[in-house]
N, C-alpha and C positions, 0 to 999 in steps of 0.2 A: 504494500500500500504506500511504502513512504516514495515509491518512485512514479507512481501513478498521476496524473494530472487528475482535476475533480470543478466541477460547474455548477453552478445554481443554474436549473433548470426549470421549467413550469408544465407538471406534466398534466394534460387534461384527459378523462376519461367519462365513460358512464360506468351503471352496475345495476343489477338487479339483487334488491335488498332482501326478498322476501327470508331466505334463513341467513339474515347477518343479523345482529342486537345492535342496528345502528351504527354509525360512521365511526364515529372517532372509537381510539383505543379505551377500553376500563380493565381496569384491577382485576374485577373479575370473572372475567370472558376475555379470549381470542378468537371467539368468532364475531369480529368487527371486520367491516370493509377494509379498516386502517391496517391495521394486524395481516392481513391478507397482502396487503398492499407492501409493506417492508418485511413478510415472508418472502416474496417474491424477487424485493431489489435486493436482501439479500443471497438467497440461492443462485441469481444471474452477478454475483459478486460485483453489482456498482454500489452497493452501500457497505461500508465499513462497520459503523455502530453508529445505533441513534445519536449520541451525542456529538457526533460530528457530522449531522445532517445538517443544520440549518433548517430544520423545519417548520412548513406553516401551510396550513389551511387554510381555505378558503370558508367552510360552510359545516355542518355537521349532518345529519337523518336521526330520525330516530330507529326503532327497531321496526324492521320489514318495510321501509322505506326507500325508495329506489332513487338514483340518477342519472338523468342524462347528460349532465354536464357539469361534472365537476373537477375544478382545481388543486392542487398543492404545487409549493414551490422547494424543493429538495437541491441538496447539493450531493451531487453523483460523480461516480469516476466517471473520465470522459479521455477518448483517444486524442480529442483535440487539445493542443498544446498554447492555445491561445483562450 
């Protein structure tokens, strides 16, 4: 990771909410949208650790709430060196 470049990025998606407990992450449940979402960037190895994400939402759902358009802004490894 230390030799890796990394980007604030603004990634947009949808989802279909019906078995998530709502968007953002809780204490206690991982089945959140979010949870899902940084399972993900980390398995595809561009997220290191949350706390070196930079992260931030745009919006939240509640449980079984669905979206077609929603933001966060994350800081990812990135090939590009600029």
């Amino acid at each position: 990771w230390s030799h890796s470049y990394r980007r604030q990025v603004a990634l947009q998606f949808s989802y279909v909410g019906w078995d998530h407990l709502g968007f953002a992450s809780q204490d206690c449940t991982e089945n959140t949208v979010e949870e899902h979402l940084f399972k993900a960037l980390f398995k595809t190895c561009l997220l290191e650790s949350k706390d070196k994400a930079c992260y931030s939402r745009c919006a939240r759902t509640d449980k079984g709430v669905s979206a077609m358009c929603n933001v966060v802004s994350i800081r990812l490894r990135s090939k590009m060196t600029e």
